[in-house]
MARNU-892191 format. One record per residue (C-alpha): x, y, z. Coordinates in steps of 0.02 Angstrom, whole numbers, padded with zeros to 5 digits, always signed. Example, Ala and Ser with C-alpha at 12.3 -4.5 7.8 and 13.67 -1.06 7.14 Angstrom:
2
+00615-00225+00390+00684-00053+00357
***
This chain:
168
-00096-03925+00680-00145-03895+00514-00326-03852+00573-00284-03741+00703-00170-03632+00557-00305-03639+00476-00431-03554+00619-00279-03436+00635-00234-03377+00467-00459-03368+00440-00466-03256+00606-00320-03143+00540-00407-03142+00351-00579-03067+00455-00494-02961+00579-00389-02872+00444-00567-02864+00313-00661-02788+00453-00535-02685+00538-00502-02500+00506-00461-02445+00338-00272-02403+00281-00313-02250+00206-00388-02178+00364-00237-02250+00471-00108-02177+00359-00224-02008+00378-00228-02000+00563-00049-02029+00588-00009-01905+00471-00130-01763+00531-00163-01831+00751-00008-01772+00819-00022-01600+00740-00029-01481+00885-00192-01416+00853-00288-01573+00813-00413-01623+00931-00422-01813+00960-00544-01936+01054-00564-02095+01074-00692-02226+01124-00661-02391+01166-00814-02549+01157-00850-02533+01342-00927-02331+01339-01042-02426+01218-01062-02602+01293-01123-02474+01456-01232-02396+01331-01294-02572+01260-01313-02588+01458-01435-02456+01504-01529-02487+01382-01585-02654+01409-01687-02577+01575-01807-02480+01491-01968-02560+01478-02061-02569+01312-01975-02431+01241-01905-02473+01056-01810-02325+01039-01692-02383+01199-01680-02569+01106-01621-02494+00939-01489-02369+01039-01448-02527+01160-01417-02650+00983-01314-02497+00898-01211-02485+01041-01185-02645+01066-01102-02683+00876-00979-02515+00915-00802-02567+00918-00728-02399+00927-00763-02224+00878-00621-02114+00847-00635-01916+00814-00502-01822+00732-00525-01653+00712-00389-01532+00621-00390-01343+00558-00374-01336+00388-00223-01254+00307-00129-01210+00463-00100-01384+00498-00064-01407+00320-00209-01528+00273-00261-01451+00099-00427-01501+00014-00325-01636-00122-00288-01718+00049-00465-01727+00101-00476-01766-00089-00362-01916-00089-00420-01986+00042-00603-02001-00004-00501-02081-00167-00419-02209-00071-00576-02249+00015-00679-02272-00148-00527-02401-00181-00539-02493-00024-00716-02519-00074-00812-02387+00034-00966-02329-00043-01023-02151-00010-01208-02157+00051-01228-01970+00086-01156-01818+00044-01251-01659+00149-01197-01494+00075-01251-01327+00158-01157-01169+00090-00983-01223+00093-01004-01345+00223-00989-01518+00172-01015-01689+00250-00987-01848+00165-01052-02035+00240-00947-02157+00186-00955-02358+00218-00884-02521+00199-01034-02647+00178-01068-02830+00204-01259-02879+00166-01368-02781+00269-01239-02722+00372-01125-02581+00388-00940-02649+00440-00853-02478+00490-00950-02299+00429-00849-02139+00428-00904-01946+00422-00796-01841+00348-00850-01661+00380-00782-01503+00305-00853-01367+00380-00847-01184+00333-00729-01123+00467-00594-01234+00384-00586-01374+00501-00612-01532+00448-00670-01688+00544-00655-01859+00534-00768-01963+00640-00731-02172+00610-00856-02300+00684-00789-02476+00693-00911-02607+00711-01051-02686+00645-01229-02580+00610-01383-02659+00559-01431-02564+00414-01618-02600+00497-01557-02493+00632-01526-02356+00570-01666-02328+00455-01760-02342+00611-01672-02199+00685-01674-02091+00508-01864-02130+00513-01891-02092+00693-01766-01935+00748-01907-01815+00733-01955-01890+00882-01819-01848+00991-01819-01687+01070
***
């Protein structure tokens, strides 16, 4: 008995380290019912197809990397709300990128063109990225907020950075 509490109370410990942050709960259940927020959501299995498809192209590493990121995607969840009118100001956007930096995110990118803004933010484990978010603030006042539970390889991903160019 005391083992099994144990495996329990250690499976509840990593669900709740890896899961999706507070700060980003509390955000979308403030902002996702708003009646001009746009919401989507996908589940593991629109990525475990992904993962899928991949695995029958021949030879091609490009399809392998794509196949192994899809295949550590929990979830991705969009949120998209108009700034102001839905009365997100930018000390929300502010205090939430706060409360990240407390629940030990680490911002690994901010992109700024004009008054556009986009900020990569990630909680970290080794060479591995545990959930990433994108918060975007775009110049026509809408903000985004695009959360990616799972786990990246960090490998991964500089292979894509290093190899988009090659995409069109």
């Amino acid at each position: 008995m005391k083992k099994l509490m144990s495996i329990i109370l250690f499976s509840a410990i990593a669900t709740f380290s890896f899961g999706q942050s507070k700060a980003v709960e509390d955000f979308s259940n403030k902002f996702k019912n708003d009646r001009d927020a746009k919401v989507v959501s996908l589940n593991g299995g629109i990525f475990e197809l992904v993962a899928n498809i991949a695995q029958f192209a021949d030879d091609d590493e490009d399809a392998e990397v794509i196949g192994r990121l899809a295949s550590g995607i929990k979830s991705m969840n969009i949120l998209s709300i108009p700034m102001y009118r839905s009365g997100l100001e930018v000390a929300d956007i502010d205090d939430l990128k706060n409360k990240l930096k407390s629940e030990k995110y680490e911002e690994l990118m901010t992109v700024r063109e004009g008054r556009d803004r986009v900020y990569f933010m990630a909680k970290t484990g080794g060479d591995k990225i545990n959930n990433m978010l994108m918060l975007i603030n775009s110049d026509n006042d809408d903000f985004t907020l695009i959360n990616i539970d799972g786990i990246i390889e960090m490998k991964d991903l500089a292979y894509m950075a290093k190899n988009h160019d090659d995409w069109h």
